[in-house]
C-alpha positions as CSV (number, residue, x, y, z in Angstrom):
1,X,4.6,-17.9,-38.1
2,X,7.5,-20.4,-39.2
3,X,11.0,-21.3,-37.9
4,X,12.5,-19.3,-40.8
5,X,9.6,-16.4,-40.1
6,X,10.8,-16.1,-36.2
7,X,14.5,-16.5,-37.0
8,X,14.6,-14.1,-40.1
9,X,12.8,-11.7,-37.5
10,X,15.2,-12.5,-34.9
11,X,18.1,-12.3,-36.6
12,X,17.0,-8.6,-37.9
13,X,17.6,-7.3,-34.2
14,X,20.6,-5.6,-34.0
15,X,23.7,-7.8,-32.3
16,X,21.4,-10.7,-32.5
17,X,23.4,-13.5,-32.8
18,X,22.3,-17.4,-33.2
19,X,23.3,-20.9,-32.6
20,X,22.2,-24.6,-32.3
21,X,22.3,-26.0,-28.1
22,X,20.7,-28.6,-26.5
23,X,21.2,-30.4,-29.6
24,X,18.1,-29.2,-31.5
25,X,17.3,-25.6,-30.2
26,X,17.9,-22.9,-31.8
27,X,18.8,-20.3,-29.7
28,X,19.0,-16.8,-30.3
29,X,20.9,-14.0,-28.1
30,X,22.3,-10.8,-27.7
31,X,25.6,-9.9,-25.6
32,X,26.1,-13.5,-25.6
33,X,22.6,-13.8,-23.4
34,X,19.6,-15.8,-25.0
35,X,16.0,-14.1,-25.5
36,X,14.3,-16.7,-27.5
37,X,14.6,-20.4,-27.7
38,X,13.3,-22.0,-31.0
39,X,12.9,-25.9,-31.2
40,X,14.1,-27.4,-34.5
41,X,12.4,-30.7,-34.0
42,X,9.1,-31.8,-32.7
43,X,8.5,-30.7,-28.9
44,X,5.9,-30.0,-26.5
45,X,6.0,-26.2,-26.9
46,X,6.8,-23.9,-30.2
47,X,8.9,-21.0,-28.9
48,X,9.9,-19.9,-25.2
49,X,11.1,-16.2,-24.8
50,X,12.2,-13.8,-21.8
51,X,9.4,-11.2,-20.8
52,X,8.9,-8.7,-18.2
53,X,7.6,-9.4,-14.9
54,X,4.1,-7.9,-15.9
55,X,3.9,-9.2,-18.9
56,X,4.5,-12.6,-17.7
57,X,1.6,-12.4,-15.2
58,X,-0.6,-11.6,-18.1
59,X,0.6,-14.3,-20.8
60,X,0.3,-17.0,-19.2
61,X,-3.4,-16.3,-18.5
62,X,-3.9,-16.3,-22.0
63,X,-4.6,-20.0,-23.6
64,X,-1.8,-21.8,-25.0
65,X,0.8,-19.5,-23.1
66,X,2.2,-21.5,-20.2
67,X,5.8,-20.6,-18.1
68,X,8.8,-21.8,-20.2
69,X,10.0,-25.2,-18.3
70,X,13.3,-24.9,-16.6
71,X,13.1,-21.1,-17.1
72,X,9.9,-19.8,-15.7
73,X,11.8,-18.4,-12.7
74,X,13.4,-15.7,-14.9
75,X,9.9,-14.6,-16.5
76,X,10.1,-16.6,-19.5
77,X,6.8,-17.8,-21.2
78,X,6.7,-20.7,-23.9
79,X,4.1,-20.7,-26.6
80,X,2.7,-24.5,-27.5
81,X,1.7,-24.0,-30.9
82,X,2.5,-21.2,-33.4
83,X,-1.0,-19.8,-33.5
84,X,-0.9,-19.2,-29.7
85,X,-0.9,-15.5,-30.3
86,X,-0.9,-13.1,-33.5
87,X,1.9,-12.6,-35.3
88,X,2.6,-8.8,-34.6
89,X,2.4,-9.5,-30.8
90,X,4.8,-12.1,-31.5
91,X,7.1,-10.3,-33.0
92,X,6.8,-7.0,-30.1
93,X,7.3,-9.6,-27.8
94,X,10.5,-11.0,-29.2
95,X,12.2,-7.1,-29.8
96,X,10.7,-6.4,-26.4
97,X,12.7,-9.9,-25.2
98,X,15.8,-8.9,-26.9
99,X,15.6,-5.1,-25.4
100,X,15.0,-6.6,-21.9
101,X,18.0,-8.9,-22.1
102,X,20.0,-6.2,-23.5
103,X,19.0,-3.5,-21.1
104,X,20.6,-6.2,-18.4
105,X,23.8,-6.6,-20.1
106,X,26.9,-5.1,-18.1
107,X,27.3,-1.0,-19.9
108,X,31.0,-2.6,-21.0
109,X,29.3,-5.1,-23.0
110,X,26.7,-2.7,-24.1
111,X,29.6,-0.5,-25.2
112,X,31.3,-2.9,-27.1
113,X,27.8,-3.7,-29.0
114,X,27.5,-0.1,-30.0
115,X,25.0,0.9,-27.2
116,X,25.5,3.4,-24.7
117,X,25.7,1.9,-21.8
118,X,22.9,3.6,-20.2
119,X,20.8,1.1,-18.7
120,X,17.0,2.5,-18.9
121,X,15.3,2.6,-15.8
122,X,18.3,1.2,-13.1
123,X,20.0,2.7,-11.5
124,X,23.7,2.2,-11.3
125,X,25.2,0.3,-8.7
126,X,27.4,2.5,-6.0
127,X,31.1,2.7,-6.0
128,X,32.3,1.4,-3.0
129,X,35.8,2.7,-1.5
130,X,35.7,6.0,-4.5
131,X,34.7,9.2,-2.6
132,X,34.1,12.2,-4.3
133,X,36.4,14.8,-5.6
134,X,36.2,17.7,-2.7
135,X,35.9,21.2,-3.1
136,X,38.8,21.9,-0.9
């Protein structure tokens, strides 16, 4: 998989929207939140993206999949070389980056993306100060 493979993919993910930071990364996002960091030039590693908290513990067990520098914390992995892992469990593993960070996006901004707010598998913070309407 190329640059233009990964960000023809990427940019076929609905709201995904892409721009040059950091001087030569191309970084891709949704809701105004990156998923998956491209570098344009030469670098150490080939691609970093956001996973889940399991599927972190299992990627970077696998050769040539190490935590993303700078952004390990938040369960991102970085791939060193493009053949690191197949190409279809590249590409579930950016829409599965993309659907993570969306799923975290606050329901107004999912709203104004199209979405419906609903936030799959959290719950919703409680009101504070709102009581409910009484029967009375």
């Amino acid at each position: 998989m190329d640059v233009e493979s990964v960000r023809s993919y990427c940019r076929s993910l609905p709201h995904t929207t892409e721009q040059v930071q950091w001087g030569s990364d191309l970084v891709f996002k949704v809701g105004g939140k990156m998923y998956a960091v491209l570098p344009l030039e030469p670098a150490p590693n080939w691609m970093s993206f956001k996973c889940s908290d399991e599927e972190f513990a299992s990627l970077i067990e696998q050769p040539g999949v190490i935590p993303a520098p700078y952004l390990a914390r938040a369960k991102w992995v970085a791939l060193q070389t493009a053949a690191a892992l197949p190409l279809a469990e590249v590409k579930r593993l950016l829409r599965r980056a993309h659907d993570l960070v969306l799923a975290r996006l606050p329901k107004r901004t999912q709203l104004a993306l199209g979405g419906t707010g609903k936030t799959k598998g959290r719950k919703a913070p409680a009101r504070l100060g709102r009581k409910a309407p009484s029967d009375s």
